[in-house]
C-alpha positions in Angstrom: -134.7 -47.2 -82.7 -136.1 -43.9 -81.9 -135.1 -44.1 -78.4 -131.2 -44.6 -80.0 -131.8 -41.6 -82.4 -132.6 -39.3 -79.7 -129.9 -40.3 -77.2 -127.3 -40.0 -80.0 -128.8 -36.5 -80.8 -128.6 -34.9 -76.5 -125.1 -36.3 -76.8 -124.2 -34.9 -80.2 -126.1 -31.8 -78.5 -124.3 -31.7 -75.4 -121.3 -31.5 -77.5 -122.1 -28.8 -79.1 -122.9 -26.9 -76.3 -119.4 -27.8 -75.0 -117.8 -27.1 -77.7 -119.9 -23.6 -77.6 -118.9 -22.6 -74.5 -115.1 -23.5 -75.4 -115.3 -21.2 -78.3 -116.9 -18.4 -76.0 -114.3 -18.6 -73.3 -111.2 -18.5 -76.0 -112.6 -15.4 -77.4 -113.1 -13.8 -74.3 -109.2 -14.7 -73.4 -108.3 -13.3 -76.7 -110.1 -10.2 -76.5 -108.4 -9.4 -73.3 -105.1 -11.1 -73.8 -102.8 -7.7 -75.1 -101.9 -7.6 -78.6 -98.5 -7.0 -79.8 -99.1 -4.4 -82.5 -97.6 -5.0 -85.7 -93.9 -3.2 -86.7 -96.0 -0.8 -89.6 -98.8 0.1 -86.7 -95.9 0.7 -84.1 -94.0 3.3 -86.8 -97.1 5.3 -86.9 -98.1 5.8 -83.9 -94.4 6.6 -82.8 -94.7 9.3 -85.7 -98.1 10.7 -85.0 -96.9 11.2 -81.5 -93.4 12.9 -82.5 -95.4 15.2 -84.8 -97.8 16.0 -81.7 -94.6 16.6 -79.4 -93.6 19.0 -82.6 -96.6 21.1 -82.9 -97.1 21.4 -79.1 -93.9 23.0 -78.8 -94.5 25.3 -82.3 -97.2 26.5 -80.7 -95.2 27.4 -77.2 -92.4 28.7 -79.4 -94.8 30.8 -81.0 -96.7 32.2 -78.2 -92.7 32.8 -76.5 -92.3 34.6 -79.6 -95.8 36.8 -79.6 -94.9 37.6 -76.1 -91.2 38.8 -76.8 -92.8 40.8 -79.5 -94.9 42.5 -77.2 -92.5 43.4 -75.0 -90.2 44.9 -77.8 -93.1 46.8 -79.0 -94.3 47.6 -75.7 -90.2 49.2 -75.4 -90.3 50.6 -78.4 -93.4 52.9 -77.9 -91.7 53.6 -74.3 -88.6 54.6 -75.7 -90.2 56.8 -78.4 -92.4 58.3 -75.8 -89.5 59.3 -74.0 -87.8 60.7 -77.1 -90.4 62.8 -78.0 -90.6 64.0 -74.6 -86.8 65.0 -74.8 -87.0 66.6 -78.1 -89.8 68.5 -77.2 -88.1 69.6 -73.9 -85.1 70.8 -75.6 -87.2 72.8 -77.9 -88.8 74.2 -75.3 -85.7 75.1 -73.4 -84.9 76.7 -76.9 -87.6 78.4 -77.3 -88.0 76.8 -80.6 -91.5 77.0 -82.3 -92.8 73.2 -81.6 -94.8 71.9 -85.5 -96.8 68.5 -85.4 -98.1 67.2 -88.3 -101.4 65.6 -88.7 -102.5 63.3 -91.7 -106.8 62.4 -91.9 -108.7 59.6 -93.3 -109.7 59.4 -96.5 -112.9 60.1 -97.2 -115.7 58.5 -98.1 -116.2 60.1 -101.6 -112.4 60.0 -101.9 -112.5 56.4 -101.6 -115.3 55.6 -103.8 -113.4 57.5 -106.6 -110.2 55.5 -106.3 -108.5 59.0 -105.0 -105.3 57.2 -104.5 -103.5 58.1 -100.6 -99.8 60.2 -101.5 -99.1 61.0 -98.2 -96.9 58.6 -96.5 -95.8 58.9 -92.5 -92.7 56.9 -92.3 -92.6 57.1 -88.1 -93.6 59.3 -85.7 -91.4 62.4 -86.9 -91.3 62.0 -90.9 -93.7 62.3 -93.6 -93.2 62.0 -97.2 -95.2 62.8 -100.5 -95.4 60.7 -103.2 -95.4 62.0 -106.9 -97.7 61.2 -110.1 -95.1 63.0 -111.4 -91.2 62.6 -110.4 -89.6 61.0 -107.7 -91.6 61.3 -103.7 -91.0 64.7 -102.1 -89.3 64.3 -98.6 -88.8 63.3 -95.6 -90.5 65.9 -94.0 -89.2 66.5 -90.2 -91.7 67.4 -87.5 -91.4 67.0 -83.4 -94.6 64.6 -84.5 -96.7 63.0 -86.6 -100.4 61.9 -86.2 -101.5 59.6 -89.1 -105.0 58.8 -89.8 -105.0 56.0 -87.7 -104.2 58.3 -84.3 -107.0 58.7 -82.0 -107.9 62.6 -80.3 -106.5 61.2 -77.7 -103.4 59.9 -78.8 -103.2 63.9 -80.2 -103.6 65.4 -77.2 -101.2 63.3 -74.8 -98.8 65.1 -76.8 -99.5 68.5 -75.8 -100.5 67.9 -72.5 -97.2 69.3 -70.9 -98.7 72.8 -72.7 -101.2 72.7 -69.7 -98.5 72.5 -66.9 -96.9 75.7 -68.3 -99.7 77.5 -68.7 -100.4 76.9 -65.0 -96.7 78.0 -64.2 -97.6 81.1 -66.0 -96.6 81.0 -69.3 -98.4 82.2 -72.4 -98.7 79.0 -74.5 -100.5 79.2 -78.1 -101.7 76.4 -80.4 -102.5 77.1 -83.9 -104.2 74.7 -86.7 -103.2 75.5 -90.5 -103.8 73.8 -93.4 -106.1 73.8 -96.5 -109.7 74.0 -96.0 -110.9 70.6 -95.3 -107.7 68.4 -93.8 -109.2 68.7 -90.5 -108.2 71.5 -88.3 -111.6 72.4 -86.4 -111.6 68.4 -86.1 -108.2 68.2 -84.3 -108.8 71.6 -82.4 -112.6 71.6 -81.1 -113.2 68.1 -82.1 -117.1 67.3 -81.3 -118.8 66.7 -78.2 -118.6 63.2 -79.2 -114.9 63.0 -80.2 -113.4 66.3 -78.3 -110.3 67.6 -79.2 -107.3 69.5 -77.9 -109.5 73.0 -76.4 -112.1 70.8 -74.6 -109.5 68.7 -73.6 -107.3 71.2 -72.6 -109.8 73.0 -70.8 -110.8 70.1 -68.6 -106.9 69.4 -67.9 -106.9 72.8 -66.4 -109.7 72.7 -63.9 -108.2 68.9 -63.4 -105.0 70.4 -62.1 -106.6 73.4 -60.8 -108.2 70.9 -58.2 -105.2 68.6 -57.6 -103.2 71.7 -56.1 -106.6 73.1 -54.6 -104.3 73.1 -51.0 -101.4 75.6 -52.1 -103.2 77.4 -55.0 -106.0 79.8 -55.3 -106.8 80.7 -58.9 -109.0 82.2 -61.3 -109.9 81.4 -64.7 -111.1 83.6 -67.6 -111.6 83.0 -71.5 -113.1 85.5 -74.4 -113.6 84.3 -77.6 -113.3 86.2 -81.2 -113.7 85.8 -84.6 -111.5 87.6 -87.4 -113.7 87.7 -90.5 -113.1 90.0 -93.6 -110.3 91.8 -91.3 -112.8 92.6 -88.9 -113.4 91.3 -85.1 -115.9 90.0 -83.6 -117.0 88.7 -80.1 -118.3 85.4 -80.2 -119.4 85.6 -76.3 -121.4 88.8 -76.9 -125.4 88.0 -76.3 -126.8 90.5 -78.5 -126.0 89.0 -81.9 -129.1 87.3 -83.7 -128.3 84.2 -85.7 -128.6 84.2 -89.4 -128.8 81.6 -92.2 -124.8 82.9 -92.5 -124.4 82.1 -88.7 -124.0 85.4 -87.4 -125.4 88.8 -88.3 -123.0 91.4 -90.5 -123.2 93.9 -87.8 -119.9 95.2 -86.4 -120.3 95.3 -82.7 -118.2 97.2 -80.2 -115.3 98.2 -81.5 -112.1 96.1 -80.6 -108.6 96.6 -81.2 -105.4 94.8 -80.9 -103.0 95.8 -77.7 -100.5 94.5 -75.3 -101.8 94.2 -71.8 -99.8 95.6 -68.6 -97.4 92.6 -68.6 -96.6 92.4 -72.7 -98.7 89.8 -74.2 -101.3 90.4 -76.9 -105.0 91.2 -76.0 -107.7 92.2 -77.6 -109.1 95.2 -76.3 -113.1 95.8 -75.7 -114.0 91.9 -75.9 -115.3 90.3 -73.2 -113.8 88.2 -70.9 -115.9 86.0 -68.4 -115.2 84.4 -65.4 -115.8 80.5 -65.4 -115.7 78.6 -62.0 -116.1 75.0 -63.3 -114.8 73.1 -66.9 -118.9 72.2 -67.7 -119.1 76.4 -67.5 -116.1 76.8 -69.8 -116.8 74.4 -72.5 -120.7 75.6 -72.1 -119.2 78.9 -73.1 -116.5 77.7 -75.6 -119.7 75.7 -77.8 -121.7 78.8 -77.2 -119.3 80.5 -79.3 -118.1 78.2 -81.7 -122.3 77.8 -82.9 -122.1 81.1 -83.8 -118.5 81.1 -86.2 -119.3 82.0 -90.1 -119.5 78.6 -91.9 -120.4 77.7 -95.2 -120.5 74.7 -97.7 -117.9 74.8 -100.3 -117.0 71.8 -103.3 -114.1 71.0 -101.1 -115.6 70.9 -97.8 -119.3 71.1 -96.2 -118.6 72.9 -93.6 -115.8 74.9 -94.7 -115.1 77.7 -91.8 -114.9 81.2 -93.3 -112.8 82.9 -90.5 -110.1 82.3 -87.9 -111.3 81.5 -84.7 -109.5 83.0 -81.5 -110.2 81.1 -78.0 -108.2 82.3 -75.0 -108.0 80.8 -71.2 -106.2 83.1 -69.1 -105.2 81.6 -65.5 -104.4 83.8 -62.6 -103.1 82.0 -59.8 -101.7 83.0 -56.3 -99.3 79.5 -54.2 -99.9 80.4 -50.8 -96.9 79.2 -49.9 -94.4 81.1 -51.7 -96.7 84.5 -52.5 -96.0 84.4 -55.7 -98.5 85.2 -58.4 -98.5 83.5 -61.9 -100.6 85.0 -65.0 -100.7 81.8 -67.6 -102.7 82.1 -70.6 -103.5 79.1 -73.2 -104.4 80.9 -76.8 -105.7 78.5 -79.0 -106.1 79.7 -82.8 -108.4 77.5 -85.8 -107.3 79.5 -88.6 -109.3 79.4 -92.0 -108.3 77.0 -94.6 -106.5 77.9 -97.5 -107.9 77.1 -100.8 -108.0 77.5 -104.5 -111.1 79.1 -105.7 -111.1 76.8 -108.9 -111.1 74.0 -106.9 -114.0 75.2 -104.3 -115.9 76.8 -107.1 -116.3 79.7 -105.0 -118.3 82.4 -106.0 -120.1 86.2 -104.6 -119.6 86.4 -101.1 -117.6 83.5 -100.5 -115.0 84.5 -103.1 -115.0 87.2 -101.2 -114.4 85.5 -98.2 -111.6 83.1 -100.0 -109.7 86.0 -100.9 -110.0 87.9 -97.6 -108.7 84.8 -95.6 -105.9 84.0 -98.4 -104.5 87.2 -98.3 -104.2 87.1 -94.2 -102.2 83.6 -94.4 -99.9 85.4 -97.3 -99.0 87.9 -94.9 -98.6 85.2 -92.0 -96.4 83.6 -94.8 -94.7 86.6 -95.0 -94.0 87.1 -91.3 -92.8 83.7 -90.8 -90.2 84.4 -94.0 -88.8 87.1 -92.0 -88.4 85.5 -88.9 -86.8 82.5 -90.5 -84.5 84.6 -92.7 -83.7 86.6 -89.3 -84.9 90.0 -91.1 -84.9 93.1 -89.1 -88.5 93.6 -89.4 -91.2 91.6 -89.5 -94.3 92.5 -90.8 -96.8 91.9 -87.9 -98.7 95.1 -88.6 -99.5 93.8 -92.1 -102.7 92.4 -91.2 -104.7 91.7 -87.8 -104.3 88.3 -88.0 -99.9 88.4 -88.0 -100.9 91.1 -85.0 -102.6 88.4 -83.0 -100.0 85.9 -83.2 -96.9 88.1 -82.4 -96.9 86.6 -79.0 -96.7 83.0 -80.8 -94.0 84.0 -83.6 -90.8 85.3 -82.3 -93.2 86.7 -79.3 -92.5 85.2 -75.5 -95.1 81.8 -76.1 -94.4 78.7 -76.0 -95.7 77.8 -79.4 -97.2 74.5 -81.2 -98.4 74.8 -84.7 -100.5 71.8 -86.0 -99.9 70.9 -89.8 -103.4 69.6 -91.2 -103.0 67.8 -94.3 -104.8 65.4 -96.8 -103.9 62.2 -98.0 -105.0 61.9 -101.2 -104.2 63.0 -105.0 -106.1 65.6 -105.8 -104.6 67.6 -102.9 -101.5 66.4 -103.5 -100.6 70.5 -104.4 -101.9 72.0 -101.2 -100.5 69.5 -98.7 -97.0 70.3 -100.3 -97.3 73.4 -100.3 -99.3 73.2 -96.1 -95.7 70.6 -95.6 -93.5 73.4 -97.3 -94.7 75.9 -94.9 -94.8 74.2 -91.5 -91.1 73.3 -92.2 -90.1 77.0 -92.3 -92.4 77.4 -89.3 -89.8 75.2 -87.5 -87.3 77.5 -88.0 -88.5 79.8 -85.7 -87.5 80.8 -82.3 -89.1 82.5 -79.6 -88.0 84.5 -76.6 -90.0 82.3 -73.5 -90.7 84.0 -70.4 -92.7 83.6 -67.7 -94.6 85.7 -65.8 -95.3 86.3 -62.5 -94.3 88.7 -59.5 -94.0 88.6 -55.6 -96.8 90.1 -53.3 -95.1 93.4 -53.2 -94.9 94.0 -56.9 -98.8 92.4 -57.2 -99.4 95.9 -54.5 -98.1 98.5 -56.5 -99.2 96.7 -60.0 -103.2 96.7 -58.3 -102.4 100.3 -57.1 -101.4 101.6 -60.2 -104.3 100.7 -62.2 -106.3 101.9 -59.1 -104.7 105.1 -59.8 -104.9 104.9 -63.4 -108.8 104.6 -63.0 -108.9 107.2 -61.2 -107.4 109.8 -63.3 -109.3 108.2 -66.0 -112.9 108.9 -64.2 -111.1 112.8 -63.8 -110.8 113.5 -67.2 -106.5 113.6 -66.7 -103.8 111.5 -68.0 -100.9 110.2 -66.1 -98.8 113.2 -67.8 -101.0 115.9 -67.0 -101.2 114.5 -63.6 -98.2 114.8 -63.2 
């Protein structure tokens, strides 16, 4: 009976395992027999595949588009370059008086007091102003405009073709204006760090001085002076101790305000030094500018206290055609404007405010009567309006920077610095350059020679004669 029992149980057992291995290979056919999917399954992956197809070509679509964009903008800024360039030629050609305008960053206090930005630049040749009170003020039309955005660089790549006529021999001058803090020493001198149209400038010169090294021999001078309280000083002078004020009180040698041999305004008695290299100018140029009257005012920290004259004069000879070229880049940081019950000035620097207020009323003044095409114009007003008679209706080729603020409080002032540029603009000079033959650079050296002569006799020219 046992016996039976377990023979029954190895063949129920051998079934099994049979029946085990039946079941084994039926799933293993199953698993790799393909599957039709199911109608619902095949909709969605027919959609999520569409939808990938979609985005894929979104996304070229969009980088087509970011691309085109580029381009356009790429076009734009090309064909506004060349605009600019144009305009400014023309002006040039006209003689016209050349006025950018400049806008700075708000300031750190500013923004921490919610001083709100009014001044708008609507492209690269219009500014507006808006109004707390009335309707905006504007357009106003300049050959440029820098806002706060715009780099030093950006600045300068606009006046670079100044350089080039300087080295073809014309007197070029660039002045700054604008109330005291909106940033005319910044856009002028710049820092070390951050350098601005002079140090700039400067190094273009030697730049080009070295590119035309083969067919040009030159020579390159600068002097440096300071009008403070209507008086001048030498800022390249070695025998002036520093002073908690920057700069001692004493006069100096006595200068005064000529025309040289050829016509063009000098200043006679300050010194003017050789420089063979740029590190040599801008060494002397810093020099200088450590020793200009500063002071801290409620307006600005370093408020300058004077208008600062910096000239590069460039004497060159082409050896090919033997003609002589005298060039000379006059670059003038004028003080800023300001309200004394704003700057809370007080003692020596209201002194100072009103001296350099009353020197950009008569500037005011002269550019009135140039605009208005009077028959005189006050230039002998004041030593300042005496300087810049080469730049306004004078033979320079002329650029005026337009400093202004952005915010509310100055809202005043930068209307009135926006007011004033625009009449600036009006203005046209009489552009001439100047150079002369070997022949004429004979007689010219002996003629002075002469002249020296007489002088060391004790006899004028007349009594020669």
């Amino acid at each position: 009976e046992m016996r039976d029992t377990l023979r029954e149980l190895r063949v129920e057992n051998a079934a099994l395992q049979q029946r085990n291995q039946e079941l084994e290979e039926q799933i293993l056919t199953e698993a790799t027999r393909p599957r039709t999917p199911s109608i619902e399954t095949q909709m969605l992956r027919e959609s999520a595949e569409r939808a990938e197809e979609e985005r894929l070509l979104a996304v070229q679509e969009k980088q087509e588009a970011f691309l085109r964009a580029q381009q356009m903008e790429e076009k734009y800024l090309q064909e506004n370059l060349l605009r600019k360039q144009c305009h400014n030629t023309i002006q040039d050609m006209k003689g016209n008086v050349r006025v950018f305008c400049r806008v700075r960053p708000r300031m750190p206090a500013e923004e921490e007091s919610g001083d709100p930005m009014v001044v708008r630049c609507e492209d690269n040749f219009k500014v507006s102003l808006d109004s707390a009170k009335g309707p905006s003020r504007g357009p106003y039309l300049f050959d440029a405009v820098f806002g706060p955005e715009c780099t030093q660089e950006q600045v300068f790549a606009d006046c670079r073709d100044l350089v080039q006529s300087a080295m073809d021999g014309f007197n070029v001058t660039v002045f700054t204006y604008g109330q005291t803090g909106a940033g005319k020493t910044y856009t002028l001198y710049g820092s070390r760090e951050e350098p601005g149209i002079a140090p700039r400038t400067m190094r273009s010169i030697f730049d080009k001085l070295d590119e035309f090294s083969g067919s040009l021999e030159a020579m390159v001078s600068c002097s440096m002076v300071e009008l403070y309280q209507d008086t001048l000083f030498d800022m390249l002078a070695e025998d002036k101790p520093l002073t908690p004020r920057r700069m001692t009180t004493a006069r100096g040698p006595v200068m005064k305000i000529s025309k040289d041999a050829r016509g063009a305004v000098c200043v006679d008695g300050a010194i003017e030094r050789r420089v063979e290299s740029f590190q040599e100018l801008e060494r002397t140029m810093w020099n200088g500018i450590e020793k200009r009257r500063s002071a801290e005012s409620k307006m600005n920290a370093t408020s300058s206290r004077s208008h600062l004259i910096f000239t590069a004069m460039i004497e060159t000879y082409n050896k090919f055609t033997r003609v002589h070229s005298f060039g000379k880049v006059c670059l003038v940081d004028l003080a800023g404007s300001e309200r004394t019950k704003r700057s809370l000035a007080e003692g020596e620097q209201m002194e100072e405010a009103k001296s350099i207020n009353r020197s950009l009323s008569a500037l005011g003044d002269v550019i009135s009567a140039l605009t208005e095409k009077e028959k005189h114009v006050p230039y002998r007003n004041h030593k300042l309006t005496q300087l810049l008679s080469d730049a306004l209706g004078g033979t320079a080729k002329c650029l005026m920077f337009v400093n202004v603020s952005p915010v509310g409080s100055s809202a005043f002032e930068s209307s009135s610095s926006l007011q004033y540029a625009t009449r600036a603009k009006q203005i046209r000079n009489k552009v001439a350059k100047r150079e002369e033959g070997d022949e004429m650079a004979k007689l010219r050296q002996e003629n002075a020679q002469l002249r020296a002569a007489l002088a060391a006799a004790g006899l004028s020219l007349e009594q020669r004669q």
